[in-house]
N, C-alpha and C positions, 0 to 999 in steps of 0.2 A: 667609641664613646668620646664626647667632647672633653676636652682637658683644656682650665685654663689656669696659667702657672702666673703669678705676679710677682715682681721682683723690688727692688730699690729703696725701702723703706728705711728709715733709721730715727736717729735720733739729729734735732738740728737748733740752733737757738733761734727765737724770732727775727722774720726779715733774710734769713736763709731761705735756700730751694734746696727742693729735690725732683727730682725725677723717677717717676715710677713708671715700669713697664710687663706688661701682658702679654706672656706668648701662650698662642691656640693652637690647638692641634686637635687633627681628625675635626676640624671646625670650615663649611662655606661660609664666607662673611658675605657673598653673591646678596645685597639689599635687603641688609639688616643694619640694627644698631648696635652698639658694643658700649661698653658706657661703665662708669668708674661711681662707686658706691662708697661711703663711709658709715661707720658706726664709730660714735665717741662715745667714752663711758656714761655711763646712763643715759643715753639718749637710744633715740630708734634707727636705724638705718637711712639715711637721706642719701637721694641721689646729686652728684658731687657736678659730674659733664660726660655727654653722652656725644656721638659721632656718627652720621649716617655713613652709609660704605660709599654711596652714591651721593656725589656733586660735595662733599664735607661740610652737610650741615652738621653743626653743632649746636649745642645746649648745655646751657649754665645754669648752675646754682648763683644767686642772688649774691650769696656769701663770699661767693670765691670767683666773680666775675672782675677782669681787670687782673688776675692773679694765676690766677692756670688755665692753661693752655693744654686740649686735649688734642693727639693725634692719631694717626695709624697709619700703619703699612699694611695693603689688602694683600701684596705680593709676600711680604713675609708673613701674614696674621699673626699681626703686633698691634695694639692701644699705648700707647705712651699717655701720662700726664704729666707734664709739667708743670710744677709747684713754684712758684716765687713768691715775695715777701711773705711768707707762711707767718699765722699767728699762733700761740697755744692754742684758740680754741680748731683751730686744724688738726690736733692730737686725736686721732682715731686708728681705727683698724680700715686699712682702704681694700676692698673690693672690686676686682673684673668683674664682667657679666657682659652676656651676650644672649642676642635675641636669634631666636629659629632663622636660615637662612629663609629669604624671601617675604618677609613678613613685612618689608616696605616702609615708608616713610610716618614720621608717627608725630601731631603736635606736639605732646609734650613725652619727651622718650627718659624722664627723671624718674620713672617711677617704678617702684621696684618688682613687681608683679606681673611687670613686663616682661622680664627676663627668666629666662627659663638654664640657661648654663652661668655655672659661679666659680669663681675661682676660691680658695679659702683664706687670701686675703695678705697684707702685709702691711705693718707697723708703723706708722709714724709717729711721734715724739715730737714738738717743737714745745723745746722749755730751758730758760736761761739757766 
């Protein structure tokens, strides 16, 4: 069974980074997307940035474009994100997720219904 573990969350004042990371297991990432999810309080789940395995297309949130930066390692199956100038409204619960291997390249891979493996998430905090 797929497992995805996410790490690096904390607490950080505005204008700080963080770095968040994703290790998979018993997961092919072989042309799929893997992709980083929030929920803020009271809000719904939005997709944050996602990464194809193939050629490193990426996809941003509007919100968070100019500000994080998503990565991977297919050799280690790891997602990284990197968080810079975070604002409070960045304060959610961040989510891995990953799409079925071979499932291929997708216009818009933000959405959450796409993904069928979830990690149970990790904490971020940005408040002076």
């Amino acid at each position: 069974q797929v497992q995805l573990v996410e790490s690096g969350g904390g607490s950080v004042q505005p204008g700080g980074s963080l770095r968040l990371s994703c290790s998979a297991s018993r997961y092919d990432p072989t042309s799929a997307y893997m992709a980083w999810f929030r929920q803020s309080p009271g809000k719904q789940r939005e997709g944050v940035a996602a990464m194809y395995s193939v050629h490193g297309y990426t996809a941003y949130a509007d919100s968070v474009k100019g500000r994080f930066t998503v990565s991977r390692d297919n050799a280690k199956n790891e997602l990284y994100l990197q968080m810079d100038s975070l604002k409070p409204e960045d304060t959610g619960m961040y989510f891995c997720a990953a799409r079925a291997s071979g499932t291929g390249w997708l216009a818009n891979p933000l959405v959450e219904s796409l993904y069928i493996f979830w990690g149970h998430g990790t904490q971020v905090i940005v408040s002076s």
